[in-house]
Every structure is written in structure tokens, then in C-alpha cells.
TITIVEX-254285 format. One record per residue (C-alpha): x, y, z. Coordinates in steps of 0.25 Angstrom, whole numbers, padded with zeros to 4 digits, always signed. Layout:
BEGIN
XYZ/...
END
This chain:
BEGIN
+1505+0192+0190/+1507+0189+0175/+1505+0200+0164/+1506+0201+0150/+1505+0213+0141/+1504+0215+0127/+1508+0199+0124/+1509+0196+0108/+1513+0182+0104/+1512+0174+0090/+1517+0161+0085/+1521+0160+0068/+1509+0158+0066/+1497+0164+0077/+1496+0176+0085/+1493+0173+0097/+1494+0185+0105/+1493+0201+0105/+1494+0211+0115/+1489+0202+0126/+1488+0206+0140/+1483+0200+0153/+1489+0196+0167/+1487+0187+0177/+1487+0189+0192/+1487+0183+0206/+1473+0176+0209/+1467+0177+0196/+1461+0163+0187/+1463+0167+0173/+1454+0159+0162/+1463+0159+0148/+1454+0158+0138/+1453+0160+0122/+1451+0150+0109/+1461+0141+0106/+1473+0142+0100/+1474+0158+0104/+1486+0155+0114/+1482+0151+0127/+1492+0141+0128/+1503+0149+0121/+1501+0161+0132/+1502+0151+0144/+1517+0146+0137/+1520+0162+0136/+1516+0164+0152/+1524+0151+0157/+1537+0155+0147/+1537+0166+0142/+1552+0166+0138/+1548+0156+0126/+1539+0166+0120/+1540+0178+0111/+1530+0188+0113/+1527+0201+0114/+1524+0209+0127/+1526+0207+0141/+1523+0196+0152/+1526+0199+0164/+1527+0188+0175/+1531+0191+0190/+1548+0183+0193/+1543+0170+0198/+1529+0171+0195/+1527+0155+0192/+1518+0149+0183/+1512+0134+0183/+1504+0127+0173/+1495+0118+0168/+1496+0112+0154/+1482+0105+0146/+1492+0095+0141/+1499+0089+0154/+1501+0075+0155/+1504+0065+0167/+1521+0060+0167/+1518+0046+0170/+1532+0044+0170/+1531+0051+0184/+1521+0043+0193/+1516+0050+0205/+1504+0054+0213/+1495+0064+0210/+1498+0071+0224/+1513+0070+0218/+1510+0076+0206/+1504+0089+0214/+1513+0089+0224/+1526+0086+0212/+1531+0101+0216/+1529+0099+0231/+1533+0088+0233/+1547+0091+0225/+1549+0104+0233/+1548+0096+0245/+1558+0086+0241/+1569+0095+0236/+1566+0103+0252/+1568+0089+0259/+1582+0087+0248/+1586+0100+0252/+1584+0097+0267/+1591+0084+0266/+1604+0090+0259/+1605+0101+0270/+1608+0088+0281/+1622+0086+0272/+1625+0098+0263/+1635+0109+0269/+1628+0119+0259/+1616+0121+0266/+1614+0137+0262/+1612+0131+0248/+1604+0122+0254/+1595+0131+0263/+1591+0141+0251/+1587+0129+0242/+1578+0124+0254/+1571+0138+0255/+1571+0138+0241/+1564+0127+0241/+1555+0128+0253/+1552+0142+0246/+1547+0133+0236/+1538+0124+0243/+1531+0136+0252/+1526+0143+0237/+1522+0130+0234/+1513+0129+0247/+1520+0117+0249/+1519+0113+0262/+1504+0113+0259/+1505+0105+0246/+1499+0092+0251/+1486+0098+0257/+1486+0107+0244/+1487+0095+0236/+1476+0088+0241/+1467+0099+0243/+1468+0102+0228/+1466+0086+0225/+1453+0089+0234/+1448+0101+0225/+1450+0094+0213/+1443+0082+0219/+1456+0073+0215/+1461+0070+0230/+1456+0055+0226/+1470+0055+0217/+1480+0061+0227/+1488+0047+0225/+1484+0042+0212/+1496+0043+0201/+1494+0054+0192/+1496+0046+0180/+1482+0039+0185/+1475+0052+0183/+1466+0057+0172/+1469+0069+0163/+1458+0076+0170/+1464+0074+0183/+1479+0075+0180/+1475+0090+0176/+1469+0094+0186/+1481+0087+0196/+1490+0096+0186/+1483+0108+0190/+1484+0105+0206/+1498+0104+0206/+1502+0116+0198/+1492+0123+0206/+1497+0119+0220/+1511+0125+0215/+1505+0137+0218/+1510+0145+0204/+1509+0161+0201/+1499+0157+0190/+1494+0144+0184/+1491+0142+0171/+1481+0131+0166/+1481+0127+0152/+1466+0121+0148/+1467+0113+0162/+1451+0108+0159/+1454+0102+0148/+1447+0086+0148/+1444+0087+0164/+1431+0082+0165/+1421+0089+0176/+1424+0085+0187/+1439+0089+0187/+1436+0102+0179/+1428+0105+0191/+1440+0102+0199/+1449+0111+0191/+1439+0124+0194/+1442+0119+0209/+1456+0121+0206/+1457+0132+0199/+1446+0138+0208/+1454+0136+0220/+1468+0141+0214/+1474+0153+0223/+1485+0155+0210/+1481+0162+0195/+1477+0153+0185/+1479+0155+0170/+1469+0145+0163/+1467+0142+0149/+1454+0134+0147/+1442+0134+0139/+1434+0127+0150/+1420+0135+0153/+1417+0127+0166/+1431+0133+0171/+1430+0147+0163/+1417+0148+0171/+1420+0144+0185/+1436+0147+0186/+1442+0159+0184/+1442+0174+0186/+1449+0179+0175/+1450+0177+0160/+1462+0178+0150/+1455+0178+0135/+1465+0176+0124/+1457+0177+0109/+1463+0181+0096/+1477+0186+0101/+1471+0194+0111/+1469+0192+0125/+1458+0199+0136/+1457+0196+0151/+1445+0198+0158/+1447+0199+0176/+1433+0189+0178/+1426+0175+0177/+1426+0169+0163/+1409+0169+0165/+1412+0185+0167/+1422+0186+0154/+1412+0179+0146/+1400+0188+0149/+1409+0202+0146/+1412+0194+0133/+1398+0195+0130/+1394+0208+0135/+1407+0213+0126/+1402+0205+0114/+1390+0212+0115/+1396+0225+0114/+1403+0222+0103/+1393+0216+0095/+1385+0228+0097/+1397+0236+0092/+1399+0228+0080/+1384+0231+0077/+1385+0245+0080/+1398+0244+0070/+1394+0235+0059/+1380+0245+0058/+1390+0256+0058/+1399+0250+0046/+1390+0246+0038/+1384+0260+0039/+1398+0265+0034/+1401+0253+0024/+1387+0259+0016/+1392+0274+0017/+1406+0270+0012/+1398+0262+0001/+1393+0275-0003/+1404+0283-0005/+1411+0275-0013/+1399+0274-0021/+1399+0289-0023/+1415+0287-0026/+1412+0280-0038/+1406+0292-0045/+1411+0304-0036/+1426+0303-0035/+1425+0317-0025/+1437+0316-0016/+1429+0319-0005/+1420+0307-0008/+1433+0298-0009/+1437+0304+0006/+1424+0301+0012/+1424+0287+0008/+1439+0285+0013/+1434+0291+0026/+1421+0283+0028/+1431+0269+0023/+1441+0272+0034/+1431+0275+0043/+1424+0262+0041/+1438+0256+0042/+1439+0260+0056/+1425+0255+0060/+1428+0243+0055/+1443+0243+0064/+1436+0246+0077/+1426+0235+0077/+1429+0228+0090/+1435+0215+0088/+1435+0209+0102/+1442+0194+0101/+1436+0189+0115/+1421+0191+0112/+1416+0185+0099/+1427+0173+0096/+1423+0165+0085/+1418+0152+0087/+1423+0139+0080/+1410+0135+0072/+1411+0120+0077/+1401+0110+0069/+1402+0097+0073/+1395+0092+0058/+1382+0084+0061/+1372+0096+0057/+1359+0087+0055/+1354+0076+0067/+1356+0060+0061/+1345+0051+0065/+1346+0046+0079/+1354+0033+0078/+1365+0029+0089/+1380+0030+0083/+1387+0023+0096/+1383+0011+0105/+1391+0010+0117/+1388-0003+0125/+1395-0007+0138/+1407+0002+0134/+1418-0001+0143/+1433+0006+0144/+1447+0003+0153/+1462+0007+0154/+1467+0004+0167/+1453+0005+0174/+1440+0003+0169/+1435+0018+0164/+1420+0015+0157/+1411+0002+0159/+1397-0003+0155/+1397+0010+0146/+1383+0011+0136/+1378+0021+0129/+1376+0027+0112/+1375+0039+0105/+1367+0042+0097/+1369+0049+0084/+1363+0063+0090/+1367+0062+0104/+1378+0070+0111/+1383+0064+0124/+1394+0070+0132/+1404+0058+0139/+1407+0063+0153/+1415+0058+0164/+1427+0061+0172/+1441+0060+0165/+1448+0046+0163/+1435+0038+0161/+1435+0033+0147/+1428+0044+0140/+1438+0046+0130/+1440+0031+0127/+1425+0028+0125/+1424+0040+0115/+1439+0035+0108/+1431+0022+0108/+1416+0026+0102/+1425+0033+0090/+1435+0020+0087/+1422+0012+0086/+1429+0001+0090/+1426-0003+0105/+1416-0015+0105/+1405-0008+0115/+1405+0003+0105/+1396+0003+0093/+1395+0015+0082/+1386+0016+0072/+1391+0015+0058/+1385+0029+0057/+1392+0035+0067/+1405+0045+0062/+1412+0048+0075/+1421+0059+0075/+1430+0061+0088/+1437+0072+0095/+1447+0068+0106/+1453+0076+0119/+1466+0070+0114/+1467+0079+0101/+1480+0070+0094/+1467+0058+0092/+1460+0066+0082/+1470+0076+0077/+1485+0073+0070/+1495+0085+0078/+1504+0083+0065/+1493+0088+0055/+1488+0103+0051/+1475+0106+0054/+1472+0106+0039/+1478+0092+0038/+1471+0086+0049/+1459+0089+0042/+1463+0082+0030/+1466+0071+0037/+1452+0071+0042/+1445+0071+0027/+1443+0085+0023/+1445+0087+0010/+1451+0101+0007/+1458+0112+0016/+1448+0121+0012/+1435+0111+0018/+1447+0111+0029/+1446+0125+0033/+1433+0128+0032/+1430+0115+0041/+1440+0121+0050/+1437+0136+0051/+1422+0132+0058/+1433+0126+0069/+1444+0140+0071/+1454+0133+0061/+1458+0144+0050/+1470+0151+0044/+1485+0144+0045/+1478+0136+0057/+1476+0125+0048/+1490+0124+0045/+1494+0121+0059/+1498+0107+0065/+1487+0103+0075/+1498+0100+0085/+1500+0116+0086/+1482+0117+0088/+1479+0120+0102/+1470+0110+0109/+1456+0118+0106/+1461+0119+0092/+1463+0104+0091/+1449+0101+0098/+1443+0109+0087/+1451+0103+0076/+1444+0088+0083/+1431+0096+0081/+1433+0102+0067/+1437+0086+0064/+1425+0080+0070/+1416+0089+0063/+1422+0085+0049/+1419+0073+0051/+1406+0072+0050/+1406+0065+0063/+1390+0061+0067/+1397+0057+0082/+1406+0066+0089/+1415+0059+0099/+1421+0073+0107/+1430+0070+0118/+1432+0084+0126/+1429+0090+0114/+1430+0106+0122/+1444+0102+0128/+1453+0114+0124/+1442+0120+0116/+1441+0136+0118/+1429+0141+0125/+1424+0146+0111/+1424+0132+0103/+1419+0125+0117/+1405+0134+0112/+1407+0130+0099/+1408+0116+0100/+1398+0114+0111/+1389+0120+0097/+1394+0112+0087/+1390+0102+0098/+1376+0106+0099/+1374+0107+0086/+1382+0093+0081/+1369+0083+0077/+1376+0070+0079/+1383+0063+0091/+1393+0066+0101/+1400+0060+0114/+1408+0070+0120/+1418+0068+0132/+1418+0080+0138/+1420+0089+0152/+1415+0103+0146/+1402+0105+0152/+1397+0114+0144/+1400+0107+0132/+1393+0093+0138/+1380+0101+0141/+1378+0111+0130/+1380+0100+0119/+1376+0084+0126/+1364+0078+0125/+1368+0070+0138/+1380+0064+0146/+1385+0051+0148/+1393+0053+0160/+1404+0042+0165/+1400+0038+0179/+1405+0024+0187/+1414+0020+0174/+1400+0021+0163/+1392+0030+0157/+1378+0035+0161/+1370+0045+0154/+1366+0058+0159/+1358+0069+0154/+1363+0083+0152/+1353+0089+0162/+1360+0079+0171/+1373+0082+0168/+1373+0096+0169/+1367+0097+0181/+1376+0086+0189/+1388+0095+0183/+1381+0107+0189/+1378+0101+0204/+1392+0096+0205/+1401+0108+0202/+1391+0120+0201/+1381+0129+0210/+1369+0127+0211/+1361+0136+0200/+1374+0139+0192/+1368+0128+0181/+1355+0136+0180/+1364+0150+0180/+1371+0145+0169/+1362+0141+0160/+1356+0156+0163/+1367+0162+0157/+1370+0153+0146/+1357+0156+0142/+1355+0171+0144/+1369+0169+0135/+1364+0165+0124/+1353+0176+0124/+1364+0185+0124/+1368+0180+0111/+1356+0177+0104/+1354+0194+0107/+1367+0195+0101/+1366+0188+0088/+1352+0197+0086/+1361+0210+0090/+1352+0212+0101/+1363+0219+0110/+1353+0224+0121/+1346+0210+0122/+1360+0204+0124/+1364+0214+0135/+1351+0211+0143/+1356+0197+0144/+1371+0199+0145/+1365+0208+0158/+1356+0195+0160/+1368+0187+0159/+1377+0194+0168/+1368+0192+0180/+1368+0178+0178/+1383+0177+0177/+1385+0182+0191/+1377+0171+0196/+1387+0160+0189/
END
């Protein structure tokens, strides 16, 4: 078990933590959740050395409690060519070796005590390890994750999307006392997201993961660590579960804050009384009356709940493009082809028009990213844009768009706004405010970079958007928000992305990749193919259920109507134990 109490931690310039408390026990999958830059990452570093840090309070970790890990930012050592197998079984494999060594010196040393308690050391070793079983284990996770295919291939052949999920199969087969995963989704397309829930779903250890993914929030774990505003909440349950007591909470707080606001307002006129009557009665007993009513107000106002987790402030994403252009087509691509070592896209054809939004989906590695790089240069032969075209472009690999070495103030300078002051107003829609704007991008978090892309973008005055995984580190929050901003944009976009929810809340259809091209395929089509493979049948309609008795809730809610919103929060909870 871990436990912290009572933890505090700042940096020079941000608070990150005060007074949290949580732990972490034996079976349990804990979801890590909260907007970006609130210290995810920084409290993962704290649990694996906590000796580099000074905070406050205690942490408490069991002698030899071991910890593995699973970066967002890991890269292949091609200097280091092996197998995938290899590369799973690296540990294993090197326990085994250094037993045989140990073995083989025995036949010639006179040492042999030495010997014989570094054997059992290391036989000690490979038994927590499971390691007799370490090749059926290999493949039976290879299996799972619908990878057996590339058992032999070299890992420096794989792509992104299936180096981290081979990442995450060998720290898992090591058998740690907890395993912590920092945004493990990130740039997976479906089909290996799907096979991360496998994973996770089949893990016998604790998990810890940080991730802003819904289809995994929704389907993978069973408890939930939220970290917001310096302060931290833990909630023993399904993430669908957490979400709904936010809701009922929120309604009791807003009802509250009703009942207070009345309440205040009734005391702001009585106050406003007396010291009317103070201004030509200066009685002592009148002068008392109206401290007592002041500080009376003063404590009203003290003990209005401010709850951090329910009503977080959403960025105001607004992607420009407020009134719909005539119809006319901005890109024409005609017989599109791409290669590196192999052919990735052939025979490609298709446009967009000037008020379409199409989502490019297809598995990782083929040549999404390079057809959209390509539309934006302009320059690729079987690629025509229209003159009236203003592109804008927002890439997964952040450096492209953003200089590290600038401040956020400067980067936007850079970019054509005039004054710092059109700067911060710009910026404050996007969660940018206060000595923020002072800081290197380099020291951003990724959600934070991603929102700077956006903020970019939508200065622009962009009438084509050109997203690529535009959700990737985003927190759950701006995920909402820019899947809005989406809806609401009226020019064009082509977005790469794996989110889901984002394809079908803000597409008009799909061009899917399939036998090296592109067809087209409508939305109803796509959702429902996405729901056949990896869903019961019935949980599409269950969900739209909900989704939609949501929103009645909060429609209730923004008339005040506090008993219509608790018949459909009881309404909602029935559907939520069908999910």
C-alpha cells in the first residue's frame, strides 16, 4: 500500500499542492485525473523518488515496495536492435543469463558459498518475476493485445502506437507492487486503445494512470484520484459513477448558492439601510447594529461552498469562422500517393469543401500525418488549394508549430498580434492568464501546448483547420470544450483523430484508410461499425440515453429548476446501471 497524508509541494512560481491525501492499495485501478498543468506528472516523480523533493507531510511506502513505469514520452534505442519478444522478455531473459553465468562459474571457483547465495538471490529473483512462465506470458499478452503477428519483428519497425502498447507489456509482466502510466493513450488509434483496455483490464497489480481518455475513463477502472486547484479528492467507484455524484453534488450546490445568494442580498438591502440611517443618526446603538449586520454578512459570504471538483471553468475555445462562406471546394486531392520504406497511401482522391468537417481515420503508421503536412505545404503535385483557402495547422508533434525557446507572450508576437494587451485577452478564452505568459513553452505541459496550437489556429483567421490529434494530452474539460468550438467553427476541417467522441460529436463523415486508400463512410456508419466491434449489443442506444437525459439535466439547471433536475438525475441513474 501507498499512503500519503497532508502533502503540500510548490515550485518558485505555482502551488501545486495542499494538504492532499489518498492511498493506493492491492487490486485497485486508479484513473488520475485533473486539467492540465495541475501536477499529475510532478506527483508521479514525487511517488517514484521522493528523496529529490521537498514537501511537506508524510508518504509512506512498504521496504521493498517496487514501482514500474510508463512514460508518454518514451522512444525506441535503435542503437539496440532486438526483437519484440527481446524487448518484453529484456529482464527475463538477463536474469536467466546471469543464473546459467553463476552455474558455470560454480564448475571452477572454490568460492562456492558466495556463489550458492548469489544463485538464490537470483533464482529468488526470476520466481517474483513468474519467470519460468515468461514465454507463455509473453505470448498470451501478445494475444490480448492482437500483436502476436510481431513477436519476431524488430522493435524499431514498430509504430508509436504499438511500441506503447509493447511498453506497457513488458513493465506489466515484471509483475510491479504498483504501475504507474503516464497518458499511455496518447496517439493510439482504435484498435490498439481497444487493446490497451484489454491490458489494463486483465492486470492482476494496481495501476495508477494519468489520462484524459473518456473511452478508457469509461470502461477501465474502479477507482478515481481527482487532483484540481491544489486540492485532491478520491472517490472508491467507476469513473461513469464519480461523474454522476459530481452532478448530483452540483445540484446541491447550486441550490445552495441560490438559497444564499437570496439570503445576501436580503442582508446587502438591510445593511444599505442602516447606513442610511447613520448618515443623520449617529446613535451608538445604530453604528453597532450595522457592524453586527456587516460582519455578519462577512461570514455568509466565508461559508459559501467553494467545491473545486464540481463546476471547473471551462477554456472558451472559438475556433474564428462565426458566419458560413458559400460552398465552394478549398482542397482537390487527385490520385494522392505516399512512401517511405513501403508504400503507405495510393490512388487517394477526395476535397473539401469550404464547410465540410471530415475526420482522417486509420490505424497508426499510415500516412495520415504526411497527407495533412502535405495539404498545408501546398506544394505536392496531386494537391490543389484554392487561393481562398487560409490553412491553419495543428500538429501532434507540438515543436512544428511552437518555438520551446519563446514565452508564450512572444510566441504570439511572433504569430502577428499586435500588442500584449490583444495577447491576453486572446489568451484568457484559452486558460493563459497571470505570470503564465511569462513562461518558456518548453516548461508548458502537453495539454497546455495543444491549447496554445489552438489559441494560434484560432487567431488566424484560418477558414480550414488542419487538426492532427488535436485532443491528444487535452484534459477532460478542454476535450468538451473543443469538441464545441468544433461544432460551432463554420469553415472546414480535416482532423486525424482516435477520440471517438470527438469524431462523432463534431464530423460530418469519415474517410477511413483501408487496403492502402481512402473511402468514404458516413458517420451513422462509422458509429455503428465502432460499436459492433468492441461494444454489447445495446450499449450504443444506452448511451445515447443518458447523454440525453444529461443534457435535460442541465438545461433544468440553467432555469434553476432544482426538482426537474433531480427527476432526471433519478432517471439518469437507472440508465447508468445498465452501462
Amino acid at each position: 500500500m501507498i499512503k500519503v497524508e497532508n502533502l503540500s509541494f510548490s515550485f518558485p512560481q505555482k502551488e501545486l499542492y495542499s494538504n492532499i491525501s489518498f492511498t493506493l492499495e492491492e487490486g485497485q485501478h486508479c484513473a488520475f485525473i485533473g486539467t492540465s498543468g495541475s501536477g499529475k506528472s510532478t506527483l508521479i516523480d514525487i511517488l517514484m523518488d521522493p528523496e529529490r523533493y521537498l514537501f511537506e507531510g508524510k508518504l509512506e511506502i512498504e521496504p521493498g515496495f517496487t514501482i514500474g513505469h510508463v512514460s508518454q514520452f518514451s522512444q525506441v534505442d535503435n542503437s539496440r536492435p532486438m526483437t519484440v519478444f527481446e524487448y518484453i522478455g529484456e529482464e527475463f531473459i538477463q536474469v536467466q543469463d546471469e543464473i546459467t553465468a553463476i552455474y558455470a562459474e560454480m564448475a571452477t571457483s572454490s568460492d562456492l558459498d558466495a556463489l550458492m547465495e548469489k544463485s538464490q538471490s537470483a533464482l529468488d529473483a526470476f520466481e517474483a518475476m513468474d519467470g519460468d512462465n515468461y514465454e507463455n506470458t509473453i505470448n498470451k499478452q501478445l494475444n490480448l493485445a492482437n500483436l502476436i503477428k510481431l513477436r519476431d519483428a524488430d522493435v524499431s519497425a514498430l509504430s508509436g502506437g504499438e511500441f506503447k502498447l509493447v511498453q506497457v507489456m513488458k513493465q506489466m509482466l515484471l509483475r510491479p507492487d504498483l504501475l504507474i502510466m503516464d497518458e499511455p493513450d496518447v496517439f493510439l488509434d482504435f484498435e490498439n486503445l481497444n487493446a490497451l483496455k484489454k491490458l489494463i483490464n486483465a492486470h492482476k497489480g494496481m495501476l495508477l494512470v494519468v489520462t484524459h481518455n473518456r473511452y478508457l475513463l469509461n470502461h477501465c477502472f474502479n477507482k478515481i484520484i481527482h487532483l484540481e486547484n491544489t486540492e485532491l479528492q478520491e472517490f472508491d467507484g467507476r469513473y461513469i459513477d464519480y461523474n454522476f455524484y459530481l452532478l448530483q453534488t452540483k445540484i446541491e450546490l447550486q441550490e445552495i448558492t441560490v438559497a444564499e445568494a437570496e439570503e445576501i442580498a436580503r442582508y446587502d438591502g438591510i445593511i444599505d439601510n442602516l447606513r442610511e440611517i447613520a448618515t443623520y443618526n449617529s446613535e451608538a446603538s445604530r453604528g453597532r447594529a450595522l457592524k453586527a449586520r456587516v460582519r455578519f454578512q462577512e461570514r455568509l459570504e466565508a461559508r459559501r461552498i467553494k467545491e473545486p471538483f464540481v463546476d471547473i471553468k471551462q477554456p472558451n475555445i472559438r475556433l474564428g469562422m462565426d458566419e458560413a462562406p458559400e460552398e465552394t471546394v478549398l482542397v482537390n486531392v487527385e490520385d494522392y500517393s505516399v512512401s517511405f520504406d513501403e508504400l503507405l497511401l495510393e490512388h487517394v482522391t477526395f476535397e473539401i469543401k469550404s464547410t465540410d468537417k471530415i475526420a482522417l481515420i486509420g490505424p497508426n503508421g499510415t500516412g495520415k500525418t504526411t497527407l495533412l503536412r502535405d495539404i498545408f505545404r501546398g506544394t505536392h503535385p496531386a494537391i490543389q488549394v484554392s487561393d481562398e483557402a487560409r490553412p491553419a495547422y495543428l500538429s501532434q508533434l507540438q515543436g512544428e508549430t511552437l518555438q520551446d525557446s519563446n514565452t508564450i507572450l512572444n510566441e504570439f508576437i511572433d504569430a502577428g498580434f499586435k500588442t500584449y494587451d490583444e495577447i491576453r485577452a486572446h489568451l484568457l478564452q484559452y486558460g493563459f492568464e497571470g505570470e503564465i505568459l511569462e513562461q518558456k513553452i518548453q516548461s508548458l505541459s502537453g495539454g497546455e501546448k495543444n491549447m496554445l496550437q489552438l489559441a494560434k489556429a484560432a487567431g488566424s483567421g484560418a477558414n480550414l483547420l488542419l487538426l492532427d490529434e488535436p485532443t491528444s494530452h487535452l484534459d477532460l474539460y478542454s476535450q468538451i470544450a473543443l469538441d464545441q468550438a468544433i461544432q460551432d467553427y463554420k469553415g472546414a476541417i480535416l482532423m486525424i483523430s482516435h477520440d471517438f467522441y470527438s469524431v462523432v460529436n463534431g464530423m460530418d463523415y469519415v474517410l477511413i484508410i483501408d487496403n492502402k486508400t481512402v473511402r468514404k463512410m458516413s458517420m451513422r456508419k462509422f458509429r455503428q461499425m465502432i460499436y459492433n466491434r468492441h461494444f454489447d449489443r445495446g450499449y450504443l442506444e444506452a448511451e445515447q440515453n443518458k447523454k440525453a437525459v444529461e443534457l435535460k439535466v442541465e438545461l433544468a439547471l440553467k432555469d434553476k429548476n432544482f426538482e426537474l433536475a433531480k427527476k432526471w438525475v433519478d432517471e439518469l441513474e437507472q440508465l447508468i446501471k445498465q452501462l
